[in-house]
C-alpha positions as CSV (number, residue, x, y, z in Angstrom):
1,X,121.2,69.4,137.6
2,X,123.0,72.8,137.9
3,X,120.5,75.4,139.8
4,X,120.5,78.3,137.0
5,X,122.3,81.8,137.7
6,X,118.6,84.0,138.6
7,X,120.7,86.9,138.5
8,X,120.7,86.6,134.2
9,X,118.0,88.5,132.7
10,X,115.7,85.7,132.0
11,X,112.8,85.0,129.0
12,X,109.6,85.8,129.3
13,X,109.0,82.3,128.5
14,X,111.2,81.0,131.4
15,X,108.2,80.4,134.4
16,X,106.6,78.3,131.5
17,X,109.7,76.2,130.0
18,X,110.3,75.3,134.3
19,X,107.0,73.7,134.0
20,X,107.1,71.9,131.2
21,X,109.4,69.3,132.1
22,X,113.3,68.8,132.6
23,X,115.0,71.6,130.9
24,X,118.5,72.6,131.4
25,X,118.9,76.2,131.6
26,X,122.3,78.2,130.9
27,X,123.9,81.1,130.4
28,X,123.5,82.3,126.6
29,X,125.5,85.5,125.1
30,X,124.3,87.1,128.8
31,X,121.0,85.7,129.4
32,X,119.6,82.5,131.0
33,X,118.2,80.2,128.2
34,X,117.4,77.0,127.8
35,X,120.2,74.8,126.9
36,X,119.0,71.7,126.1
37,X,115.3,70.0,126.7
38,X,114.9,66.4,127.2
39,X,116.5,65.2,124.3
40,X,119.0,67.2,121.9
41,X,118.9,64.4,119.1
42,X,115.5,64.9,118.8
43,X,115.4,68.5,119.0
44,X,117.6,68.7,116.0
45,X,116.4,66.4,114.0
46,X,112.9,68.2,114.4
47,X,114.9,71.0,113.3
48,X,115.6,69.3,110.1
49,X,112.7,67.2,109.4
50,X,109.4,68.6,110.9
51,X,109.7,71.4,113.0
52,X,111.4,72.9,116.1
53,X,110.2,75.8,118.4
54,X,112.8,77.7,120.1
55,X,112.5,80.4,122.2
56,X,115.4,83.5,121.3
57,X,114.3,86.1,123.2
58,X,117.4,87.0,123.9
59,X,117.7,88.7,120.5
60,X,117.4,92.5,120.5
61,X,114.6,94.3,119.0
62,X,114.6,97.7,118.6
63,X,111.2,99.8,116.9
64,X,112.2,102.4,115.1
65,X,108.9,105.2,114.6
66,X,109.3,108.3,112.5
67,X,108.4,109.4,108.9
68,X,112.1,109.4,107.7
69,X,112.5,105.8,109.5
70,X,113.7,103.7,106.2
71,X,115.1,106.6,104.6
72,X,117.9,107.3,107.8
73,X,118.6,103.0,107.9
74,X,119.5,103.4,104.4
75,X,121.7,105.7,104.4
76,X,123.5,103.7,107.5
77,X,123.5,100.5,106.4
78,X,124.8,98.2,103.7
79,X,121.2,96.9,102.1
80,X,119.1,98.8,99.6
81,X,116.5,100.0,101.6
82,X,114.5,102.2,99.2
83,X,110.8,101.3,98.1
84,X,110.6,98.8,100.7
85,X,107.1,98.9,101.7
86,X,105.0,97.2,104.7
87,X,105.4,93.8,105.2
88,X,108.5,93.3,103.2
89,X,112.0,93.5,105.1
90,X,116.0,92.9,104.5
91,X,118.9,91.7,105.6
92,X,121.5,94.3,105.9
93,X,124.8,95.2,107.8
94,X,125.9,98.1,110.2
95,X,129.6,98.4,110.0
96,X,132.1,101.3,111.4
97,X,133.3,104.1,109.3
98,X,136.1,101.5,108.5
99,X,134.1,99.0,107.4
100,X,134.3,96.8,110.0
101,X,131.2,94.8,111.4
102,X,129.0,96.3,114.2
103,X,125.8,93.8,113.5
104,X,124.0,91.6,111.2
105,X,120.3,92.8,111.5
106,X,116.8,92.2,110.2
107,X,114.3,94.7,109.2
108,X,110.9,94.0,109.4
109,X,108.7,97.2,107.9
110,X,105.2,97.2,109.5
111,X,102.4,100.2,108.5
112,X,103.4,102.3,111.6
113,X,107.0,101.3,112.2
114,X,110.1,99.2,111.5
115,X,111.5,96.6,113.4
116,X,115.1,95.9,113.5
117,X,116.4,92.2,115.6
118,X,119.9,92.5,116.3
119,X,122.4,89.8,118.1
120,X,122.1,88.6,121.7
121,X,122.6,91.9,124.3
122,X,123.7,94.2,121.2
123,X,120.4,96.1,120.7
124,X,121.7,98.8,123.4
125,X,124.9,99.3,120.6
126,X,123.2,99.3,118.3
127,X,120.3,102.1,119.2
128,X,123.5,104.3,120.3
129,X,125.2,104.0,117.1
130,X,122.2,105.1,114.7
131,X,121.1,108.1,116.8
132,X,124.9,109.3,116.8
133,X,124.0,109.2,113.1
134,X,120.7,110.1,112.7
135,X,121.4,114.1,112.4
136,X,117.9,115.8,112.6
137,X,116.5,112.8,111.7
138,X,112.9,112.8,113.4
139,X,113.3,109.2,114.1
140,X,112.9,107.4,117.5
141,X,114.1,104.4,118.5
142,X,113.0,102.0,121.6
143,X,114.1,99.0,122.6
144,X,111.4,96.3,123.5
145,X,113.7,93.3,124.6
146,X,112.6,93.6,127.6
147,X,109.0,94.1,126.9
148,X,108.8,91.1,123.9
149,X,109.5,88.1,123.6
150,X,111.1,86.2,120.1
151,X,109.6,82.5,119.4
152,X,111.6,80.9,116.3
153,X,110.2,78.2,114.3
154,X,113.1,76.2,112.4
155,X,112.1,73.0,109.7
156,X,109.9,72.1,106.6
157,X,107.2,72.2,109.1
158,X,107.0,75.7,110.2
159,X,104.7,76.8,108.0
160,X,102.1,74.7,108.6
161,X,102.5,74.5,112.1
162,X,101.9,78.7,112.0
163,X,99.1,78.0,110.1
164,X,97.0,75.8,112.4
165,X,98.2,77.8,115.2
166,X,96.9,81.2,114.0
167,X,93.8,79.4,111.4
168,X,96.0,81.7,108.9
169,X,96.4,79.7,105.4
170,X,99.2,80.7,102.5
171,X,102.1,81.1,104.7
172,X,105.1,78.9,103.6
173,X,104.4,81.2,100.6
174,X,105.6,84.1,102.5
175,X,109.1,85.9,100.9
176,X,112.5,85.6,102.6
177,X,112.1,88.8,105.5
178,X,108.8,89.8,104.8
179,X,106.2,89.8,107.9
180,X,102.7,89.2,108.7
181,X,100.2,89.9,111.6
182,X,98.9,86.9,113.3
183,X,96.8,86.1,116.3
184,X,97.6,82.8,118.5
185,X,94.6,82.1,120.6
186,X,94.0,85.8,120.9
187,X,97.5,86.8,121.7
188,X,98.6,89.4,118.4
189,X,102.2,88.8,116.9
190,X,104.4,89.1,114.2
191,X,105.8,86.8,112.2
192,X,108.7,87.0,109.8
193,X,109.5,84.4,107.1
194,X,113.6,83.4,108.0
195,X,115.7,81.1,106.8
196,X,116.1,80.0,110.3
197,X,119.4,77.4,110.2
198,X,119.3,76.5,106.4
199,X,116.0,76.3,105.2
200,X,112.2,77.7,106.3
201,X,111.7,79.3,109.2
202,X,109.7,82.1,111.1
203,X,110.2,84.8,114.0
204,X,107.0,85.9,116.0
205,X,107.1,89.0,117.6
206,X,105.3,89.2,120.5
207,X,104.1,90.8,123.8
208,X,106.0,89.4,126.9
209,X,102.4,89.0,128.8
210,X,101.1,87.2,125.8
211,X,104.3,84.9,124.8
212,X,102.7,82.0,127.1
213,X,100.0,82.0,125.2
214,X,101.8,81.6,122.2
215,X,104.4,78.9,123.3
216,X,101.6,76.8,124.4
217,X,99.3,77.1,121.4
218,X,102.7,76.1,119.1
219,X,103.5,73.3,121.3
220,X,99.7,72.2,122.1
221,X,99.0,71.8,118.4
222,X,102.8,70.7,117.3
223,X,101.9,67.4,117.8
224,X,101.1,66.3,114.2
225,X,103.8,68.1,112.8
226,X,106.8,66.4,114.8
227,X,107.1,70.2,116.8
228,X,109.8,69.9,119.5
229,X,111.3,72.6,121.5
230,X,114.9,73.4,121.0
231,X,117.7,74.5,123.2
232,X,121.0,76.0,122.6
233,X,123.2,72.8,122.0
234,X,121.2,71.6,119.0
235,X,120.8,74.7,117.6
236,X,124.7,75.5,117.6
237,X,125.2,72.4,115.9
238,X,122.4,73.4,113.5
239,X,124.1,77.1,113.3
240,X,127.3,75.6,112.8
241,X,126.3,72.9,110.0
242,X,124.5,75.8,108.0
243,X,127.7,78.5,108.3
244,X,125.5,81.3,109.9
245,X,128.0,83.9,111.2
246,X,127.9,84.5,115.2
247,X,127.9,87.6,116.8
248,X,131.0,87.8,119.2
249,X,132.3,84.8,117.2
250,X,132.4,85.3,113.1
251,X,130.8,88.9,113.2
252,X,133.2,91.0,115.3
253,X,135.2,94.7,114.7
254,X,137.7,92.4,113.6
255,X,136.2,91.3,110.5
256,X,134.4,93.0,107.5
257,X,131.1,92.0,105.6
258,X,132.9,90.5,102.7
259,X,135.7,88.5,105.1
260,X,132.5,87.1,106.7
261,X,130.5,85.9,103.2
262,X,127.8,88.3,103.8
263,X,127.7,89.1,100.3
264,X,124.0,89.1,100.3
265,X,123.2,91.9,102.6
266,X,125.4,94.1,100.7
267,X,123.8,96.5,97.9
268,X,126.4,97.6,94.6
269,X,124.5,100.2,93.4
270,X,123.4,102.1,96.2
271,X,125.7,104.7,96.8
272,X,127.3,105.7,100.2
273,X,126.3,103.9,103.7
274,X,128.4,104.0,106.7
275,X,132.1,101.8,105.5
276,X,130.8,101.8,101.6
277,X,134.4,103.7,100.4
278,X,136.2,100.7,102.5
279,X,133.6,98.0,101.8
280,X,133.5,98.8,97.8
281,X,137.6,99.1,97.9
282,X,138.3,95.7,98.8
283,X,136.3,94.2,96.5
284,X,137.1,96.3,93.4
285,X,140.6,95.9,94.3
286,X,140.6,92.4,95.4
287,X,142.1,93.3,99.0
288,X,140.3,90.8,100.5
289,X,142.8,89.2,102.1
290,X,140.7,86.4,104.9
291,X,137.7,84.5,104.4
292,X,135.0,82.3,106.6
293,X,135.5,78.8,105.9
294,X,134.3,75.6,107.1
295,X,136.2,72.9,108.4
296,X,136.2,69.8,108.8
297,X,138.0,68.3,112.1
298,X,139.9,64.7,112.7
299,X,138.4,62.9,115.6
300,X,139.5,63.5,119.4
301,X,139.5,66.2,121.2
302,X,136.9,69.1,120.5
303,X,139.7,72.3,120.0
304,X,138.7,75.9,121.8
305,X,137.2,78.4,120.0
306,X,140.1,81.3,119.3
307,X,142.3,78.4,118.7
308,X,145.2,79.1,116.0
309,X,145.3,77.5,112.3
310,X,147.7,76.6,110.4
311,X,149.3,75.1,107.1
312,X,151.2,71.6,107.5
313,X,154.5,72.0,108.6
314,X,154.3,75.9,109.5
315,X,153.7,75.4,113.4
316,X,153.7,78.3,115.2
317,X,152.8,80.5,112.2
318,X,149.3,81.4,112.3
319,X,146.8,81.8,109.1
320,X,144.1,82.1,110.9
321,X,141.5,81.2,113.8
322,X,138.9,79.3,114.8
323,X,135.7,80.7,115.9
324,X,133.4,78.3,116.6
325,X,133.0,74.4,117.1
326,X,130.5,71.6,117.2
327,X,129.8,68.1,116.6
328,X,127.6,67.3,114.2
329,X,125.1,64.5,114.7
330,X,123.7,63.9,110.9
331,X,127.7,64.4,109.5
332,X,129.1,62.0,112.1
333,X,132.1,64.6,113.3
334,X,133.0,68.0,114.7
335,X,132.5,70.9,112.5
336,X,134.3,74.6,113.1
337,X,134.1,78.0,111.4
338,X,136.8,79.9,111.0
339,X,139.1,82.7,109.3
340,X,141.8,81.7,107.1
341,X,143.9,83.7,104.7
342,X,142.5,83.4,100.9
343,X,145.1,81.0,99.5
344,X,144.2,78.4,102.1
345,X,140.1,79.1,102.1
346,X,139.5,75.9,98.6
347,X,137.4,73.7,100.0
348,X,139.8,70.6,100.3
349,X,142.9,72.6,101.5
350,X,144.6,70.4,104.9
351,X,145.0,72.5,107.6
352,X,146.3,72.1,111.6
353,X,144.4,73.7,114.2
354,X,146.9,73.8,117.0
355,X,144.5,74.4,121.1
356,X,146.1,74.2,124.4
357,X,149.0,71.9,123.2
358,X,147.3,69.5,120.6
359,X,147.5,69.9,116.9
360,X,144.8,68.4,114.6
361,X,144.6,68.0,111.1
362,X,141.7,69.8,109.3
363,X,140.1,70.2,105.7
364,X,138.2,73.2,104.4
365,X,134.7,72.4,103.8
366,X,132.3,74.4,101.5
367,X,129.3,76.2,103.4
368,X,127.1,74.9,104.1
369,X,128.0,71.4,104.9
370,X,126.6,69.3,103.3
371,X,126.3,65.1,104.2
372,X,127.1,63.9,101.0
373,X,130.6,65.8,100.6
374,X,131.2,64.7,104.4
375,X,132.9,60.9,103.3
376,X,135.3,62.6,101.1
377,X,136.8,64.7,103.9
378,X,138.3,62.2,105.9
């Protein structure tokens, strides 16, 4: 096994993980994670059948303090942030004055503050873009990456696994985003209902001197509910097969929310954010000229992501990229995201993906996959 770079910033978790058997650890969007555990079948099948516990510390997390804290986000960002009281939260986008992507974040409201998890190493970005904005704002924002730790739970499972761990009843009730305070053996979280990779799923928030405590007291009690910890490789796969948009991959200044299907952290009604003249342009005009689409790939070799696609018999003209790529272990073949102009993005269009000299036929796929339209695509 490959001794891991120690000069990555590492999880709070990490000491732990080394002890608890043979992990391989990797570099991950900057950081050194945990790739895979013992078995990557089982982690993503506990993923999609019980429950899987993954540690994504990595994630940024910014607390944002101040009176005016909600008001100032929704005026930045793309999601209707008004009325939102403690314990509730939202999906919403931070673009560029043209309308281009800066992040996909999550707002979690608590009584004293908000928080806001962005992608893997953007948090710093992030922080700098708002307080360019924020006027005389009296908002603060800090970033406690460093100081937290972020412990996912993905599967039907989760839920119930939360609750014996924190002796906390009701919470597979919880709403999509909103948050709750929990205690894990005496170490105080939070925890946000997700939809982790396609279905329930929770973040805790927690101190990086308690997050032992909490990894243990998830895993010591997952027993019963088919917990296994995940790494990387499964949950890319899992990522993949429910067409979550990357960071650095799918969400780029490249791409807008709309190109990208985020449809859902967008508010109509609103009124001006930061890229609403561009954002509400394109889509009363129809300019939308690229979308995010699935696809599925012919067997052999795995393409690179940034690899060109194209229509049948139009080599060497490009209508698009792909962005990311993975085999699937429950569809029985590799999957890929990617951009492709709108009159090739109907699921069933044929496609080539042309990488590093070999072309490959492909079919767009609807997101997210699903097993049952799989046999048709062939």
């Amino acid at each position: 096994m490959t001794e891991p770079d120690l000069s990555l910033p590492r999880s709070p978790l990490f000491e732990i993980q080394k002890e608890g058997g043979r992990v391989a650890f990797g570099e991950v969007d900057g950081w050194l994670m945990p790739r895979v555990y013992e078995n990557i079948k089982m982690e993503y099948l506990a993923a999609k059948g019980t429950v899987a516990v993954m540690d994504r510390s990595h994630c940024g997390r910014l607390r944002v303090t101040g009176a005016k804290r909600l008001d100032l986000l929704h005026r930045l960002t793309t999601y209707d942030l008004r009325g939102i009281e403690p314990g509730q939260g939202a999906q919403t986008v931070l673009l560029t004055e043209k309308g281009r992507i800066l992040d996909d974040l999550r707002l979690y409201a608590r009584q004293e503050h908000a928080y806001l998890v962005t992608s893997p190493g953007n948090q710093r970005r992030i922080q700098e873009a708002i307080e360019r904005l924020r006027f005389r704002d009296d908002v603060t924002l800090e970033d406690l990456t460093a100081g937290t730790a972020m412990i996912s739970l993905f599967g039907p499972q989760s839920a119930h696994l939360l609750e014996a761990a924190s002796r906390t009843g009701h919470l597979e009730q919880t709403p999509l985003h909103h948050s709750v305070s929990l205690s894990i053996d005496g170490a105080r979280l939070t925890a946000a209902r997700t939809s982790g990779v396609g279905g329930l799923g929770f973040d805790l928030i927690v101190e990086a001197r308690a997050a032992p405590t909490v990894w243990k007291g998830l895993l010591g009690r997952g027993q019963p509910y088919g917990a296994s910890p995940c790494g990387e490789e499964a949950y890319e796969m899992l990522r993949i097969e429910a067409g979550l948009p990357r960071f650095g991959r799918e969400l780029t200044e490249e791409h807008n929310p709309l190109e990208a299907r985020l449809d859902a952290a967008i508010s109509w009604t609103k009124g001006c954010y930061v890229g609403q003249e561009v954002v509400a342009r394109l889509d009363s005009r129809q300019k939308v000229s690229k979308l995010l689409v699935g696809l599925y790939l012919e067997p052999g070799p795995v393409p690179d992501p940034g690899s060109s696609i194209e229509a049948p018999g139009k080599e060497g003209t490009p209508i698009g990229s792909l962005t990311s790529v993975a085999p699937s272990l429950d569809l029985r073949r590799v999957l890929g995201l990617g951009y492709v102009r709108n009159e090739h993005s109907a699921p069933g269009t044929s496609l080539v993906v042309a990488s590093s000299g070999d072309r490959m036929t492909a079919q767009v796929a609807e997101l997210p996959f699903h097993p049952a339209h799989s046999k048709t695509a062939s």
